[in-house]
N, C-alpha and C positions, 0 to 999 in steps of 0.2 A: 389191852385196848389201844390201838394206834390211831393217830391224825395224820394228816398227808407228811407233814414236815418230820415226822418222828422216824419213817422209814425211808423218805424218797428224798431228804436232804440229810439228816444231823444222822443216820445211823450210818451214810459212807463218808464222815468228812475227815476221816481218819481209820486206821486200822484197829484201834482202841474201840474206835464208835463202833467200827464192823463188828469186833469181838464181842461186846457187849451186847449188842442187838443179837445176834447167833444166839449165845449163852441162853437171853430170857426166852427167845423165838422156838429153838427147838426141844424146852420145856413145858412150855405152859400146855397145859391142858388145852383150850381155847386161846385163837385169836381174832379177835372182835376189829374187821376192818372196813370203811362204809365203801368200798369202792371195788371196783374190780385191778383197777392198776395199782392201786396197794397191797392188793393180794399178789399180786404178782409179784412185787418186792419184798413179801411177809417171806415167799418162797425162794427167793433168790439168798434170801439173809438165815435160810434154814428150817423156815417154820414148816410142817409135814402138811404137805395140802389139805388134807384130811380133817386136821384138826383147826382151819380158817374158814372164821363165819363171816361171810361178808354182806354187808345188809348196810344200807344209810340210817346214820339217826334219825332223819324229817324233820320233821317244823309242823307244828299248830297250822295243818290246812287252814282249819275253819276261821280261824283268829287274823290272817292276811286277807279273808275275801272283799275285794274290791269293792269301793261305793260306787261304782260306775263302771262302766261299761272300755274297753282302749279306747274306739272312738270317741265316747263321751267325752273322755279325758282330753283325749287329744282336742279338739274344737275348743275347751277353752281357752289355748291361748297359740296366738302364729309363733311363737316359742316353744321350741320343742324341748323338754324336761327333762333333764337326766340328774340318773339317782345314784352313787358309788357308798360302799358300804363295808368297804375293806379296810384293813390295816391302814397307816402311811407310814410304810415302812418298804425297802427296796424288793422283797420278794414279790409285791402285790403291785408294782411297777404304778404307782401315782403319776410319774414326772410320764409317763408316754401321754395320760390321761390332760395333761394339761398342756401338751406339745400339738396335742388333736385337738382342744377347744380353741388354741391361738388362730390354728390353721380355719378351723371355721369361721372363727372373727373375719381374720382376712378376706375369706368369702362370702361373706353376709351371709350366714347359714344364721339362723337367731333361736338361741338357746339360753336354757337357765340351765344350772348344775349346782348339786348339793352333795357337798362331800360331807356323810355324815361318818364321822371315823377319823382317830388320833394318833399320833403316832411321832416319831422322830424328823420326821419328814415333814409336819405340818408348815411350820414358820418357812422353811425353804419353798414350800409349793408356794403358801400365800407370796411369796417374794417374787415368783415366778409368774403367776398371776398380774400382779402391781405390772414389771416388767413387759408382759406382751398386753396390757391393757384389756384386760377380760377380767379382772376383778370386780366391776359390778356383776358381773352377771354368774359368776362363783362363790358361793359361800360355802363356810367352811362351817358345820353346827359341834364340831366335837363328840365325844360318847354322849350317845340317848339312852335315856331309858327304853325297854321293851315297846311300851304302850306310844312312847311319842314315834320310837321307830318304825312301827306300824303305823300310825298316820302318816310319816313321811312317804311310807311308800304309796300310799292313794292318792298323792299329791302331783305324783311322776309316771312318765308313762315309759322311758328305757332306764334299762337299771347294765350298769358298764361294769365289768373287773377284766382286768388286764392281767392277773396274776400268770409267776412266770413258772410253778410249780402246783399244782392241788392235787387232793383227793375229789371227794365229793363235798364242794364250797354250800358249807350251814347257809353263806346269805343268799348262795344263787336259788337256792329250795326256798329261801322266803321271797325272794323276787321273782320267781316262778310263781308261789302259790298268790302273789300279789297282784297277779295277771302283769306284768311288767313284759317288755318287749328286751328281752335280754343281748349285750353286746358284748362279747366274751371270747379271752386265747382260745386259740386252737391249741389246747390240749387234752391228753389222756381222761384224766378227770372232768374235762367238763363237755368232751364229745361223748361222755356214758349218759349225759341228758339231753343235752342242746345238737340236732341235728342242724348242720346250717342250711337255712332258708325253711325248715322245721318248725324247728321252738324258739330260732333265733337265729343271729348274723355270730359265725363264727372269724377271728381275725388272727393273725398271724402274731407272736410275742414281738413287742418293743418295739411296733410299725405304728409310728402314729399316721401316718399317712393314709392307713389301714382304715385304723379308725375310723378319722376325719369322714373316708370315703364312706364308710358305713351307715353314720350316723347321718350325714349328709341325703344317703340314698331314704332312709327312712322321713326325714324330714323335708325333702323336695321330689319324692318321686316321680319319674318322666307319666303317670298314669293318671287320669283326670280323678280328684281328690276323692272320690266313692271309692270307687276301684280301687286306691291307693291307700285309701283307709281300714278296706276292708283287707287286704289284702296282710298288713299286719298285727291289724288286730285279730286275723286268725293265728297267726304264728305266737301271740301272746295267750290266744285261748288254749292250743294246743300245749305252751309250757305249763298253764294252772291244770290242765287236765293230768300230765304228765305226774305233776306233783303229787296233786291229789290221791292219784292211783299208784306210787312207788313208796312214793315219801312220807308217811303220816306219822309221826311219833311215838302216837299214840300206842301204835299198831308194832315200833320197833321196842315199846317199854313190854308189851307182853311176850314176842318173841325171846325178848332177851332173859324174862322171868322164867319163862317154860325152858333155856339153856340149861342156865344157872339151876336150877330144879332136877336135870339131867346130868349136871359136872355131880351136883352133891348127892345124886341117890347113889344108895349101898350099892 
């Protein structure tokens, strides 16, 4: 079973790491990978295509359903809400995330932001915050539990990662199934969900400028506020629908039984 980083970073960061990924890849009976661009490097690294199951974990649909509606959400406050849920750590690129909220200050774009998620990087982002004076309006909650994590996301209505490699991102499927209006790299792994202007605003790695403009277009768009409202609250309805119908857990826990049932029969 592979994660994005197992084969599309740490298994070329040396010739050692190549050898070794090889070795387990063009033995194992089965390889369990949620993406299609991991499979494609399951197969670069030797795995027989044949034997690559590729299927996403999911995420508990039913357990992220929204208490409200996007637009609901959105009305109650001229502050537009963003929710981050990744590492802070350099692969999940925090410091662009916080280079794009300064840029909005600047602009009077008016936003809250909740970085819920810890990491090595925290105390430098909060420094970084202090620095361009967008510290009140950034908080930093650390690791949540399950149940408060889910309420954070009824609380927000865009959910941002910037990540600079994935497979298929565990949070972006819970911020899909959260109905969240998703702002996300243009990468491999996350245009196998997010079509942009779709399910979501797709942005280029490490442009926070990108960003900014992104976030900005959702929270002032040139369209009188119905129109404008409506207009991505369907792109957030389309990502819970998405989920709903690819991603459900539930649904990867019996597939994977009925494998496993088929590696072990005589």
């Amino acid at each position: 079973v592979a994660w994005g980083s197992d084969l599309l970073v740490n298994a070329v960061r040396t010739p050692l790491h190549r050898a070794r990924a090889r070795y387990v890849l063009e033995r194992a009976d089965r390889v369990h990978v949620d993406a299609a661009v991991l499979a494609r490097a399951a197969c670069r690294l030797g795995a027989p295509r044949g034997r690559v199951w590729e299927r996403p974990w999911g995420v508990d649909v039913d357990a992220f359903v929204p208490s409200a509606s996007w637009e609901a959400r959105r009305a109650r406050s001229p502050e537009l809400r963003l929710l981050w849920t990744r590492r802070l750590e350099p692969l999940y690129d925090p410091g662009t995330l916080l280079e794009a909220l300064a840029l909005l200050r600047q602009r009077g774009v008016p936003f809250r932001a909740t970085i819920a998620g810890d990491g090595p990087l925290r105390a430098a982002l909060a420094a970084t915050a202090e620095r361009h004076d967008i510290a009140g309006a950034v908080r930093f909650t650390g690791w949540l539990e399950p149940e408060a994590l889910r309420d954070l996301h009824r609380e927000h209505e865009v959910y941002v990662s910037l990540s600079r490699s994935d497979s298929t991102s565990q949070s972006l499927l819970e911020a899909m199934a959260a109905e969240l209006l998703p702002v996300v790299t243009d990468i491999e792994g996350n245009r196998e969900w997010i079509t942009h202007r779709e399910e979501g605003l797709l942005v280029p790695v490490g442009d926070a400028e990108a960003v900014a403009a992104a976030i900005t277009e959702i929270a002032r768009g040139p369209m009188p506020a119905t129109e404008h409202g409506a207009r991505y609250a369907a792109m957030a309805a389309r990502a819970r629908a998405v989920a709903a119908r690819r991603a459900r857990f539930a649904d990867t826990v019996a597939a994977t039984e009925a494998l496993l049932q088929e590696i072990a029969s005589p």
